[in-house]
C-alpha positions as a Markdown table, in Angstrom:
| # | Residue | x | y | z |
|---|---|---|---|---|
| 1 | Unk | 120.2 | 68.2 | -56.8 |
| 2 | Unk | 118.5 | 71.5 | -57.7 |
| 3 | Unk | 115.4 | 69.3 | -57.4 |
| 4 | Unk | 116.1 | 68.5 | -54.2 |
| 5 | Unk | 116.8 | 71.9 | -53.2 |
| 6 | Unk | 114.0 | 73.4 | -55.1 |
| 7 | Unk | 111.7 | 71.4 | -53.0 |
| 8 | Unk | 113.7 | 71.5 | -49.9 |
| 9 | Unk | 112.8 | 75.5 | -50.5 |
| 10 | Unk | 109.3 | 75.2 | -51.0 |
| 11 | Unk | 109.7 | 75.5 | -54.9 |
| 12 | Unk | 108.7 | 72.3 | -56.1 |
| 13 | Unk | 104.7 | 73.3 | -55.5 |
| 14 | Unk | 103.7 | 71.0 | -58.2 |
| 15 | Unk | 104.9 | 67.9 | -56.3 |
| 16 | Unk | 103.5 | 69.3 | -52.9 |
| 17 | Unk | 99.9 | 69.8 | -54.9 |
| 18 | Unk | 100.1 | 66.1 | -55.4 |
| 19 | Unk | 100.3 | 65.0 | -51.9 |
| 20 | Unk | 97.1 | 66.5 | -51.2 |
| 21 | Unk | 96.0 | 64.8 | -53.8 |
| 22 | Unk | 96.6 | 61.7 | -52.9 |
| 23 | Unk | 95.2 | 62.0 | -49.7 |
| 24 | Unk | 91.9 | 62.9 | -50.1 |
| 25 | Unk | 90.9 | 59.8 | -52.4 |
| 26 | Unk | 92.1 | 57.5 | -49.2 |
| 27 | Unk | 89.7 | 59.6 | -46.6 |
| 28 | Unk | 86.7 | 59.3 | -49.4 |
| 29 | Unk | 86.6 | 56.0 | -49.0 |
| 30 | Unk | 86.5 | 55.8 | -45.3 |
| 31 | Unk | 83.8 | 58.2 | -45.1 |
| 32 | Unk | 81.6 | 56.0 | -47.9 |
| 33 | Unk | 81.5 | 52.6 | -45.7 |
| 34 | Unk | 80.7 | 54.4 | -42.0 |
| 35 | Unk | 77.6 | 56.1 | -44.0 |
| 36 | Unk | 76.2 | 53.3 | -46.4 |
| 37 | Unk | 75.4 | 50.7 | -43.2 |
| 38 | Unk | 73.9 | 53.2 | -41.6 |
| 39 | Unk | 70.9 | 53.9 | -44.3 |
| 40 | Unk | 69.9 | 49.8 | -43.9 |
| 41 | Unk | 70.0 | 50.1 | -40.3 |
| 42 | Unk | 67.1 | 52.4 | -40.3 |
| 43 | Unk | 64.5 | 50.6 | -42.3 |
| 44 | Unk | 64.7 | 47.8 | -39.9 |
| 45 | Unk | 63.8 | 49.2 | -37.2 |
| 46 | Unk | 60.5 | 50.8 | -38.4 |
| 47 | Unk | 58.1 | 47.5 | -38.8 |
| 48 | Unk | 58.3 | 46.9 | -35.5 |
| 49 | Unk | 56.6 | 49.6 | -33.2 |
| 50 | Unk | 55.2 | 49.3 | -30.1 |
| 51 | Unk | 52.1 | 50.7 | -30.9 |
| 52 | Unk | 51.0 | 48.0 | -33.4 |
| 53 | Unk | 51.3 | 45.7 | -30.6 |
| 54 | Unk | 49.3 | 47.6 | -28.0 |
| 55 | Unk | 46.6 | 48.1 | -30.9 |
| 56 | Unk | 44.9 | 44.4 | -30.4 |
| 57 | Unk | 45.1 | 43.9 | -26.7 |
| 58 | Unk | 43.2 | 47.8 | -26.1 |
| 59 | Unk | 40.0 | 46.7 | -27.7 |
| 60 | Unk | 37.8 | 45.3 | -25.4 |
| 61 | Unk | 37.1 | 42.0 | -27.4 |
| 62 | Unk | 37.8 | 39.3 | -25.0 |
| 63 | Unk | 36.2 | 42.0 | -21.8 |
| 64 | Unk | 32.6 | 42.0 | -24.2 |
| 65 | Unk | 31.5 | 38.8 | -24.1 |
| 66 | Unk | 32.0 | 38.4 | -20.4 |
| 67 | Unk | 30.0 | 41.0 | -19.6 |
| 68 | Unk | 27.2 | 39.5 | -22.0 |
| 69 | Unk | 27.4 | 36.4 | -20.3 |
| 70 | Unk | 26.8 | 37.4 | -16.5 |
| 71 | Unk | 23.0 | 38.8 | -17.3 |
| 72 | Unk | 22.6 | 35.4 | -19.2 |
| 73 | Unk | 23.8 | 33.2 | -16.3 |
| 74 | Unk | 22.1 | 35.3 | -13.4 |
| 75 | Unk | 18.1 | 35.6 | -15.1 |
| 76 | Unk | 17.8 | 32.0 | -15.4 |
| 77 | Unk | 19.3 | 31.1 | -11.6 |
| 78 | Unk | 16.1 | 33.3 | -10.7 |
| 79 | Unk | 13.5 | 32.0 | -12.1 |
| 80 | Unk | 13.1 | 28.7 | -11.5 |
| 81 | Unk | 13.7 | 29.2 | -7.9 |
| 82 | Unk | 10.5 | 31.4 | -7.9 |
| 83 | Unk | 8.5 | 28.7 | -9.5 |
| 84 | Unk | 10.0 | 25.7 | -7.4 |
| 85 | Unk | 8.6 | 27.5 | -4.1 |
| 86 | Unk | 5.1 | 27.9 | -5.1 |
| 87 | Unk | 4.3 | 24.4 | -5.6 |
| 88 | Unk | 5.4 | 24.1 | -1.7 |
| 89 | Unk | 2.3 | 24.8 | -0.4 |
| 90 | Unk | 0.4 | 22.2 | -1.7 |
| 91 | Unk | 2.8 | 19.9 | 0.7 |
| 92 | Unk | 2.2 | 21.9 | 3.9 |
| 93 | Unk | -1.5 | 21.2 | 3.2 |
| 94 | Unk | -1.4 | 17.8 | 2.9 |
| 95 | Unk | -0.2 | 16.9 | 6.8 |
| 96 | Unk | -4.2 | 18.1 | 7.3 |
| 97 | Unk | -6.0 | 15.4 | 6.3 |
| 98 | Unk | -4.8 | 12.9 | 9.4 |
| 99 | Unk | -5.8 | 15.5 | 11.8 |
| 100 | Unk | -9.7 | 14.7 | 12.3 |
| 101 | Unk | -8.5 | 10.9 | 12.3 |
| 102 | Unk | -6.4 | 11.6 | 15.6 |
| 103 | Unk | -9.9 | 13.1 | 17.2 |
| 104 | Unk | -10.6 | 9.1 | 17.4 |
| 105 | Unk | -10.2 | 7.5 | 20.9 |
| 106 | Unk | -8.3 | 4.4 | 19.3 |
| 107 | Unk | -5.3 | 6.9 | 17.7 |
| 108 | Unk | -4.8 | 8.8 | 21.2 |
| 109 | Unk | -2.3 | 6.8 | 22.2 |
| 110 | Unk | -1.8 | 5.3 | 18.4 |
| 111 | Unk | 1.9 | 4.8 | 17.4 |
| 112 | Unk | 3.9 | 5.9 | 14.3 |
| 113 | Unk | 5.8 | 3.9 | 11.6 |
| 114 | Unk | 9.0 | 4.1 | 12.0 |
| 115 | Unk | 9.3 | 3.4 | 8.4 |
| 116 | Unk | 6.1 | 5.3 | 6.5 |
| 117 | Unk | 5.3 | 7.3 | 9.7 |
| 118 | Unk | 2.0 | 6.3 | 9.6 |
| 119 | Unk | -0.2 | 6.7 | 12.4 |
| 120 | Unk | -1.4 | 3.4 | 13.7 |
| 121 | Unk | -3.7 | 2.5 | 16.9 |
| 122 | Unk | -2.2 | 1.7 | 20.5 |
| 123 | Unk | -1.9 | -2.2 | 20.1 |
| 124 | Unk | -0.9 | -2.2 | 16.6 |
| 125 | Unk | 2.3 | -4.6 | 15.5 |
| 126 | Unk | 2.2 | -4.1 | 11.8 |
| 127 | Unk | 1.9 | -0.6 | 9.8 |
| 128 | Unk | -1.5 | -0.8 | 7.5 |
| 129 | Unk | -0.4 | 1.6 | 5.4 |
| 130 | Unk | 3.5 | -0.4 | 4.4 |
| 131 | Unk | 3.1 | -3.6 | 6.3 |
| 132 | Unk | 5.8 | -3.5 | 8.3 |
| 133 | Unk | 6.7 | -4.2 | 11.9 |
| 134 | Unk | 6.1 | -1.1 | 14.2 |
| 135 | Unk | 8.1 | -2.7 | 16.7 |
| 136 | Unk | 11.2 | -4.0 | 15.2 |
| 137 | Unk | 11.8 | -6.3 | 18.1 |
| 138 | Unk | 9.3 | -9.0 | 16.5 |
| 139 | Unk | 11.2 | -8.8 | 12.9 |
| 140 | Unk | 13.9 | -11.1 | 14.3 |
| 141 | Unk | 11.5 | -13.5 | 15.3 |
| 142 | Unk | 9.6 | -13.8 | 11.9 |
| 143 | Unk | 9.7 | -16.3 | 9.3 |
| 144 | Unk | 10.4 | -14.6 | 6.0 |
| 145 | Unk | 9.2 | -17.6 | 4.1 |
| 146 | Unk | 5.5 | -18.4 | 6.3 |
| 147 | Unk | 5.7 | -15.6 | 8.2 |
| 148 | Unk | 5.5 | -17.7 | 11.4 |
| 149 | Unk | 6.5 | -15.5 | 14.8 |
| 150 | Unk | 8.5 | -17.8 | 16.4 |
| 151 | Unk | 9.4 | -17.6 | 20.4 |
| 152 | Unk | 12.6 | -15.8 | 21.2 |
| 153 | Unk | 16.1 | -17.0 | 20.9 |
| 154 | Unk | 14.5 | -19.6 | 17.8 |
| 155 | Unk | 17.1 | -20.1 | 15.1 |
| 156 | Unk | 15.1 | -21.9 | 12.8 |
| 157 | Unk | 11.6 | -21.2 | 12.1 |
| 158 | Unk | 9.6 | -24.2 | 14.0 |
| 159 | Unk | 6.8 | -24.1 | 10.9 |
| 160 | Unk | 9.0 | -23.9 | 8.0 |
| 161 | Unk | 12.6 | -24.8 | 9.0 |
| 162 | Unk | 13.7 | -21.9 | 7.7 |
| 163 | Unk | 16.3 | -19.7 | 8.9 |
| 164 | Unk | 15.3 | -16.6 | 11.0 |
| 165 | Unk | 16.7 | -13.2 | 9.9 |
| 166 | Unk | 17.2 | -10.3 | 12.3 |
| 167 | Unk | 16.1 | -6.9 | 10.9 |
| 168 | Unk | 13.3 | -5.3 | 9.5 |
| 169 | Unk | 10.7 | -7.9 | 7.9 |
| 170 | Unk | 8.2 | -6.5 | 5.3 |
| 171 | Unk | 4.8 | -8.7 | 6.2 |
| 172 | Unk | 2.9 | -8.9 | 3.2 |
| 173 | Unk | -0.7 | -7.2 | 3.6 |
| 174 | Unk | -2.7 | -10.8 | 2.6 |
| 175 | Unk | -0.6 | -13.2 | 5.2 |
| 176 | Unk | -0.3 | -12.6 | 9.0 |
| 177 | Unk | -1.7 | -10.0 | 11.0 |
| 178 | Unk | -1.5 | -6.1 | 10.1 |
| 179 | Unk | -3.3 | -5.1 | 13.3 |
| 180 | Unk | -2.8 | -1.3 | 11.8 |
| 181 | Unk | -6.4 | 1.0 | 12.0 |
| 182 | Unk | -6.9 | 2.1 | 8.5 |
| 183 | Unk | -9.3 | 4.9 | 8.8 |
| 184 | Unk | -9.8 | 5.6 | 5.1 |
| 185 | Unk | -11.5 | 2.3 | 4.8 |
| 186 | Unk | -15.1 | 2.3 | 5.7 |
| 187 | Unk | -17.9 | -1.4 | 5.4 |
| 188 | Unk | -18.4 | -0.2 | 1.9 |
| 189 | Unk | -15.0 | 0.3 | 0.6 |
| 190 | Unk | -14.9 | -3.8 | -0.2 |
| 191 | Unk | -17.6 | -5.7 | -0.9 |
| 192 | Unk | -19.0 | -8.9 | 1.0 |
| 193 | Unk | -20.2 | -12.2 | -1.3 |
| 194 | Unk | -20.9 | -15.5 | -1.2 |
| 195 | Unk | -19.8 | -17.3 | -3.9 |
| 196 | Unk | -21.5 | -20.5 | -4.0 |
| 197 | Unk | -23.2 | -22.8 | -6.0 |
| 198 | Unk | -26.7 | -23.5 | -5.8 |
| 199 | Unk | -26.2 | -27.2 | -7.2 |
| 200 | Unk | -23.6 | -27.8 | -4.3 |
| 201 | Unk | -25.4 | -26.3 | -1.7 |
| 202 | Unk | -28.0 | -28.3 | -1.9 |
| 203 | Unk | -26.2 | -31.7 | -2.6 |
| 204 | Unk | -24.1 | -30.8 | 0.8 |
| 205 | Unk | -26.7 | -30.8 | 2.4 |
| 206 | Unk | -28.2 | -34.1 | 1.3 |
| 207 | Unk | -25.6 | -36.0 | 1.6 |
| 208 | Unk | -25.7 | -34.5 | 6.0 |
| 209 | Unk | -29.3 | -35.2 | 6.2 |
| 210 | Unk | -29.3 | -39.1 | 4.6 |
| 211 | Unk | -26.3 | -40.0 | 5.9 |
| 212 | Unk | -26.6 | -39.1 | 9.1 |
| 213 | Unk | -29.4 | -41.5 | 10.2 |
| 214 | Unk | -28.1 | -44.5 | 8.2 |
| 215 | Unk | -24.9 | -43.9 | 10.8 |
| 216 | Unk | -27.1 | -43.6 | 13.9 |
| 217 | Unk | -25.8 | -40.0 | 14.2 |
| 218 | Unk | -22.1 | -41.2 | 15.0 |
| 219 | Unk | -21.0 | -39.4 | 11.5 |
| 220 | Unk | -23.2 | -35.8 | 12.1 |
| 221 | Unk | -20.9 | -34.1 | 13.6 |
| 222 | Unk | -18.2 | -34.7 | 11.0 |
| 223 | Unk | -20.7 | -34.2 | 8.3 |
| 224 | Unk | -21.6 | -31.1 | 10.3 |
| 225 | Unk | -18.4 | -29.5 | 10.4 |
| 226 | Unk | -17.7 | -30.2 | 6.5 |
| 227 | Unk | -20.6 | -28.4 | 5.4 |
| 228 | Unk | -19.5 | -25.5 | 7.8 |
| 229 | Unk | -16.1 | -25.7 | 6.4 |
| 230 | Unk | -17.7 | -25.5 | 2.5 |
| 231 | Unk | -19.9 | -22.9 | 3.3 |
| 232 | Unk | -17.6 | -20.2 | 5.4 |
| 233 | Unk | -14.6 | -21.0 | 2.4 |
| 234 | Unk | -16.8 | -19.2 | 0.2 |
| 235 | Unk | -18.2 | -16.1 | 2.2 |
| 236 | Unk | -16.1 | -13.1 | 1.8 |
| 237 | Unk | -16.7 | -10.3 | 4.4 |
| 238 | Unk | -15.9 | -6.9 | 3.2 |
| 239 | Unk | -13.5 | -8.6 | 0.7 |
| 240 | Unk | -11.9 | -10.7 | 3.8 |
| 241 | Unk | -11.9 | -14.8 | 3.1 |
| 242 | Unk | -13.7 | -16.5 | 6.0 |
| 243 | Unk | -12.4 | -20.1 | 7.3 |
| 244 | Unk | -13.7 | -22.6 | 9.3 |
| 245 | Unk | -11.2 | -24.7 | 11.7 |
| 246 | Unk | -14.0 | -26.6 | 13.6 |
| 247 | Unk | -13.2 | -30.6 | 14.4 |
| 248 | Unk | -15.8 | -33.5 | 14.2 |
| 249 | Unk | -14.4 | -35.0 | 17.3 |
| 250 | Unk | -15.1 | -31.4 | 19.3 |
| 251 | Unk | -18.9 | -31.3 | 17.8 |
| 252 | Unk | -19.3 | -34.8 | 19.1 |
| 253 | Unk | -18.5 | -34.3 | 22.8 |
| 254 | Unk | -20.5 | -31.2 | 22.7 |
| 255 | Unk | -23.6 | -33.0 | 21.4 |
| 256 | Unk | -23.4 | -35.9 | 23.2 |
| 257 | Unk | -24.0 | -33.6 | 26.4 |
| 258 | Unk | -26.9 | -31.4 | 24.5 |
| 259 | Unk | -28.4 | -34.5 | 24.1 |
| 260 | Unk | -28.5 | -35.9 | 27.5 |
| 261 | Unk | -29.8 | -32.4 | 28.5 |
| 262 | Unk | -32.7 | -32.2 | 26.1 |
| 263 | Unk | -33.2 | -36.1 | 27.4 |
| 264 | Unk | -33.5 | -34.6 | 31.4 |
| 265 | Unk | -35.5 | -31.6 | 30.2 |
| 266 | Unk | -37.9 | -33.4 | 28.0 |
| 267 | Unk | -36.9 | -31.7 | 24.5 |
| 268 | Unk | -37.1 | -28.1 | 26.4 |
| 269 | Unk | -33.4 | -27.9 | 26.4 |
| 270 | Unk | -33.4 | -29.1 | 22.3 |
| 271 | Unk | -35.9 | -26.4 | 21.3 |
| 272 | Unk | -34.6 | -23.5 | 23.2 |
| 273 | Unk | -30.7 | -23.8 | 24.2 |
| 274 | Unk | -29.3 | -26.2 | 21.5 |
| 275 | Unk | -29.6 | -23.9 | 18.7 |
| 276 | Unk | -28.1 | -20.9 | 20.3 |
| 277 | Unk | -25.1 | -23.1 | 21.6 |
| 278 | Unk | -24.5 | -24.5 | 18.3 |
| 279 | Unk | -24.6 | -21.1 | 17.1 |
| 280 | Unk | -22.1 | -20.1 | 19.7 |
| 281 | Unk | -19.9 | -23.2 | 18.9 |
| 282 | Unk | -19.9 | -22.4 | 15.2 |
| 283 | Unk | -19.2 | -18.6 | 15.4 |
| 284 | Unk | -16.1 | -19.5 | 18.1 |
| 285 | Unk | -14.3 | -21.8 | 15.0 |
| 286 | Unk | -14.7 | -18.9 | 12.6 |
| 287 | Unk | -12.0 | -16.4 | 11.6 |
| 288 | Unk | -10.3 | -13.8 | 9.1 |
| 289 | Unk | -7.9 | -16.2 | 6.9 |
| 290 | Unk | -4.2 | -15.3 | 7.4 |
| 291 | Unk | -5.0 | -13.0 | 11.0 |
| 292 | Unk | -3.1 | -13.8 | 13.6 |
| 293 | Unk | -1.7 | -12.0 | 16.9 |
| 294 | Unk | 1.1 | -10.8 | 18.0 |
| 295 | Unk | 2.1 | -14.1 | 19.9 |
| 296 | Unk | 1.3 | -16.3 | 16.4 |
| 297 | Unk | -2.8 | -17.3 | 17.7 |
| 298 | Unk | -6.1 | -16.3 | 16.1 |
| 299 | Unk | -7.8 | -13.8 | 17.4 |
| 300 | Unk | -10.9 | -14.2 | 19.6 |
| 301 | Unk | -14.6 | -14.9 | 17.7 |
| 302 | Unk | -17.6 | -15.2 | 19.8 |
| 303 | Unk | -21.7 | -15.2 | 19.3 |
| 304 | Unk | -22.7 | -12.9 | 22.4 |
| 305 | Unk | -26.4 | -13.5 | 21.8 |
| 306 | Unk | -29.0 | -14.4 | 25.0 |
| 307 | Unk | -31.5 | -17.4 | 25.0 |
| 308 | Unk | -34.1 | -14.5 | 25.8 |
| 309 | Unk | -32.9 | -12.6 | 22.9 |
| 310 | Unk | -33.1 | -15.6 | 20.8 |
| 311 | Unk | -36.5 | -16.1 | 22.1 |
| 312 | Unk | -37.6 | -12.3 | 21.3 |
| 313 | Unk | -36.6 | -13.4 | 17.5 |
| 314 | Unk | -38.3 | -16.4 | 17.2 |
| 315 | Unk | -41.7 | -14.7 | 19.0 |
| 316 | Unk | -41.0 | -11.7 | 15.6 |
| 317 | Unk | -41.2 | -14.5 | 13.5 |
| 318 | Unk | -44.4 | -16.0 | 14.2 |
| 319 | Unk | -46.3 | -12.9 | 15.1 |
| 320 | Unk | -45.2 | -12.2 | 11.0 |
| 321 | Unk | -46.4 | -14.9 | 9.9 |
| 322 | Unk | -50.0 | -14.6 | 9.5 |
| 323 | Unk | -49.6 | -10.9 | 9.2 |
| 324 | Unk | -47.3 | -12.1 | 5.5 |
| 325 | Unk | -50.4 | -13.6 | 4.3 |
| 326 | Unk | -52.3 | -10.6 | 4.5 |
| 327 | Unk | -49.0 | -8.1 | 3.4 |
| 328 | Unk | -48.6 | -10.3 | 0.7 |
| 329 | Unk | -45.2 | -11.8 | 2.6 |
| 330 | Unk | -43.9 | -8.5 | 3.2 |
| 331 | Unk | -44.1 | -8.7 | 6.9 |
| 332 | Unk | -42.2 | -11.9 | 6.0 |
| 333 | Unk | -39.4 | -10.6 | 5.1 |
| 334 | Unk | -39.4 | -8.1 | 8.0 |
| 335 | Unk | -38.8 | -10.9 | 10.4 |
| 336 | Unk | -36.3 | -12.3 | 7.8 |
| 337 | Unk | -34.5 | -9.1 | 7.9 |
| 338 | Unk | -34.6 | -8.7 | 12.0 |
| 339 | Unk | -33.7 | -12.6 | 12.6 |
| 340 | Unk | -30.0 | -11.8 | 10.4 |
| 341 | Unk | -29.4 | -8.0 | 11.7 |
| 342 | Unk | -30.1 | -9.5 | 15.4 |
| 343 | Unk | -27.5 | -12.6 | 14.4 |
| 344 | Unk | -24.9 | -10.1 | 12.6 |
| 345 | Unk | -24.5 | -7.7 | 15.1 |
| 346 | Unk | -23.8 | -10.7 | 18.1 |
| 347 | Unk | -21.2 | -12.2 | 16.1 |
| 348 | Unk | -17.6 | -11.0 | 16.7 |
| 349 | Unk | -15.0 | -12.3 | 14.5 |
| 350 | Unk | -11.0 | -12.1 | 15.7 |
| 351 | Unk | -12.1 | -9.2 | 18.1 |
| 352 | Unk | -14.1 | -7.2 | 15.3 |
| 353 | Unk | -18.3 | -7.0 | 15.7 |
| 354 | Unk | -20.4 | -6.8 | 12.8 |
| 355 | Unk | -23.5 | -5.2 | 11.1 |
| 356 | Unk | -26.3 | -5.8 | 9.0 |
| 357 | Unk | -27.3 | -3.1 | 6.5 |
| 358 | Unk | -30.3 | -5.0 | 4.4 |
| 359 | Unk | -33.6 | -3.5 | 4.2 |
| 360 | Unk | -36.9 | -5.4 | 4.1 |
| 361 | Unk | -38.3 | -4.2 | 1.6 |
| 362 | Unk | -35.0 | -5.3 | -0.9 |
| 363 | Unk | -35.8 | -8.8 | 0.5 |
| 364 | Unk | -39.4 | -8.6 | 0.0 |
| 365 | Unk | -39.2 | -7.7 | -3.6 |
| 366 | Unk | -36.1 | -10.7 | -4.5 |
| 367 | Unk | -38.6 | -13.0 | -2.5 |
| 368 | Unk | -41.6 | -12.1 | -4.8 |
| 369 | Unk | -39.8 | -12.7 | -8.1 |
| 370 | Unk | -37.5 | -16.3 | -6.8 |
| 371 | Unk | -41.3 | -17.6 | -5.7 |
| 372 | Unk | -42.6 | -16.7 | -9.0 |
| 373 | Unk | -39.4 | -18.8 | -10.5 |
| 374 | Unk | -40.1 | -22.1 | -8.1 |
| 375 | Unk | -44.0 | -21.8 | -9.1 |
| 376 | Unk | -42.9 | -21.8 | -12.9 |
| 377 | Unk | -40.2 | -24.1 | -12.7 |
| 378 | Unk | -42.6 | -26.7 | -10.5 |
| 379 | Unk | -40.5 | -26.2 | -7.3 |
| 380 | Unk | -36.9 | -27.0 | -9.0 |
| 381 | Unk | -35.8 | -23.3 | -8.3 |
| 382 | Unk | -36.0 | -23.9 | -4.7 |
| 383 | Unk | -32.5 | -25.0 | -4.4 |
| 384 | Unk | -31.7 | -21.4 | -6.1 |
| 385 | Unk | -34.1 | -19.3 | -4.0 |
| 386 | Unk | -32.1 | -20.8 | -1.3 |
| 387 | Unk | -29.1 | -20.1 | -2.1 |
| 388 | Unk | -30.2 | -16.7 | -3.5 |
| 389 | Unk | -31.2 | -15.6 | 0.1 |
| 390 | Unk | -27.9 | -16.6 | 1.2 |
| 391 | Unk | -25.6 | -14.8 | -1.2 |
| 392 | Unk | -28.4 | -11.5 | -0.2 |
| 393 | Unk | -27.8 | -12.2 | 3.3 |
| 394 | Unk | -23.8 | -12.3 | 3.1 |
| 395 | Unk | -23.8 | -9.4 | 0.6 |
| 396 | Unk | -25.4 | -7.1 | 3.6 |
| 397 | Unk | -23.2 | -8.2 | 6.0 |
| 398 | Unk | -20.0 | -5.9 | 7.3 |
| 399 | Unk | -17.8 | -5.4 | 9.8 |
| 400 | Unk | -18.1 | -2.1 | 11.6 |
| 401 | Unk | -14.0 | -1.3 | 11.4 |
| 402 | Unk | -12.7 | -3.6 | 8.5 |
| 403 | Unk | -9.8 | -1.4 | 9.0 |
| 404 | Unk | -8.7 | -3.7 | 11.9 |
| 405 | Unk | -7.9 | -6.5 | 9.3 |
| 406 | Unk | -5.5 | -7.2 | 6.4 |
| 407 | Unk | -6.9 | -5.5 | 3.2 |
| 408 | Unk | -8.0 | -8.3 | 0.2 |
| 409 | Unk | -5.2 | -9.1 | -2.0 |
| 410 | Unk | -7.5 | -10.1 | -4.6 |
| 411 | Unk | -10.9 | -7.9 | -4.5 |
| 412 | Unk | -10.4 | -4.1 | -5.6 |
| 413 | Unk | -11.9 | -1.7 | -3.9 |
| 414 | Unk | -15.9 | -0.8 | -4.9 |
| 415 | Unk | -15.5 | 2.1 | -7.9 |
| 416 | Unk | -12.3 | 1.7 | -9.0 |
């Protein structure tokens, strides 16, 4: 009870001490886990600062190279557009060269390709330069297999049987008619020949002479027109094949009326007129192979030649003859020369004239060395002087504008 009392009276200090005590251990522990998290806390926030973040993306690493690369991509854009306009020039000057050909009175009115753009004469149908039709109204009505131009409203081709294609038709430059003016082309861009034998000349020519008595004459006009027909398949004009489309049975009626005129005219009309008409007759049956115009015909050939003119060349030829002896045959071969340049420049063949450019003193000097040959060989090279002379004669002859015609498909051009 005095215990009681005692502390009831503030006496009992010793058990008053203790309470203090006993509460301080219990607020020491309270303080110890609000403090210890909050040393771990801080640690984990300090690796990750802004700044280490912003570090990479400031540097100019990515902004660099893309400035490097626009001088790279703009200097080469530059340059080659510089040197791809110089070369331009050369192109401006090459539409010059046609304008001296327009100058010509054939390409006033000429016509243009509508393919190539070529320029072509007035009456041209096919391009010379690309070989096609200039007006394309004619491509439906040719044959792409013969190259036949057939009527209008044909179906079938009436040559071939084959079936007619509308459109553009490419006509190849050897086959039908390229009536284009090729002015770069000049009588010595292809060369002229005669390519036959002297062997077959002269047995062609044997067999027309025997066998045409031993028929009473009924078979010369056939044999005639073979030996025409031989002879113009081998001439070549400025590289051009010649052909011959003359009939025994036409020759026949014409000479059957020659010779009752040289009958009435006592031989007059055989000596003077005959030759010239057969010359006429000859020349009239002679064309370009493979020409033909616009309406699917041959073109025109003619001899143009006079009786009196005829006469004026045979009067050369005998006033040269005793003047050869004395020239030592030169003068010989002037007549020679005269007799085909008068001949070459009457003949017109499909619409085109001709020339003779041989010189008598080229002839005079192939005469002297062939007669040599016959002397030496006993007269067996005759058959070879005579051909000779022909194959010089056809060499030197041209047409004036082989422009007018299909080029060769065969010969190249002299030089290249």
């Amino acid at each position: 009870m005095e215990n009681d009392q005692s502390f009831q009276n503030g006496q009992g200090v010793t058990t008053g001490q203790q309470a203090p005590q006993f509460v301080q251990p219990a607020q020491q522990p309270m303080q110890q886990p609000q403090f210890a998290p909050q040393q771990p806390v801080q640690p984990a926030q300090q690796p990750t600062p802004q700044p280490v973040y912003q570090q990479p993306v400031q540097q100019s690493v990515y902004q660099q190279p893309a400035q490097q690369v626009q001088p790279v991509y703009q200097q080469p854009v530059q340059q080659p557009v510089q040197q791809q306009y110089a070369p331009a020039q050369p192109v401006v000057q090459y539409a010059q060269p046609p304008q001296p050909v327009a100058q010509s009175p054939r390409l006033v009115n000429g016509k243009n390709c509508a393919y190539c753009g070529t320029l072509n004469v007035a009456d041209a149908v096919y391009c010379y330069n690309c070989g096609n039709y200039i007006d394309p109204a004619y491509a439906a009505r040719t044959c792409q297999t013969c190259h036949m131009l057939n009527a209008p409203g044909v179906a079938y081709c009436v040559k071939c049987g084959s079936t007619l294609a509308a459109g553009r038709q490419a006509m190849p430059a050897q086959q039908g008619a390229v009536m284009g003016y090729n002015p770069a082309e000049t009588p010595d861009t292809y060369e002229s020949s005669y390519d036959g034998g002297a062997v077959s000349n002269f047995l062609h020519l044997l067999v027309v002479f025997l066998f045409s008595p031993l028929t009473l004459f009924l078979a010369m006009p056939a044999l005639v027109c073979w030996y025409f027909r031989w002879e113009t398949s081998h001439v070549r004009i400025n590289g051009r094949q010649l052909e011959f489309d003359g009939k025994g049975i036409q020759l026949f009626g014409k000479l059957v009326l020659w010779s009752f005129l040289t009958i009435i005219t006592i031989g007059l009309y055989g000596i003077f007129r005959m030759p010239l008409n057969l010359q006429r007759w000859r020349t009239s049956h002679t064309h370009v192979a493979g020409y033909r115009t616009p309406e699917g015909n041959k073109g025109e050939s003619k001899f143009d030649g006079s009786i009196f003119g005829l006469w004026g060349v045979n009067i050369v030829r005998v006033l040269c003859l005793p003047l050869s002896i004395i020239t030592l045959g030169y003068m010989g071969a002037v007549s020679k020369r005269y007799r085909y340049a008068w001949f070459a420049k009457r003949k017109i063949y499909d619409g085109q004239t001709m020339k003779f450019d041989g010189t008598s003193g080229q002839l005079w000097g192939k005469r002297i060395v062939w007669l040599l040959l016959t002397i030496i060989t006993i007269g067996i090279y005759t058959a070879w002087m005579m051909n000779n002379v022909k194959k010089w004669r056809y060499k030197h002859t041209k047409f004036t504008a082989p422009g007018m015609f299909p080029a060769p498909a065969i010969q190249q051009p002299l030089g290249k």
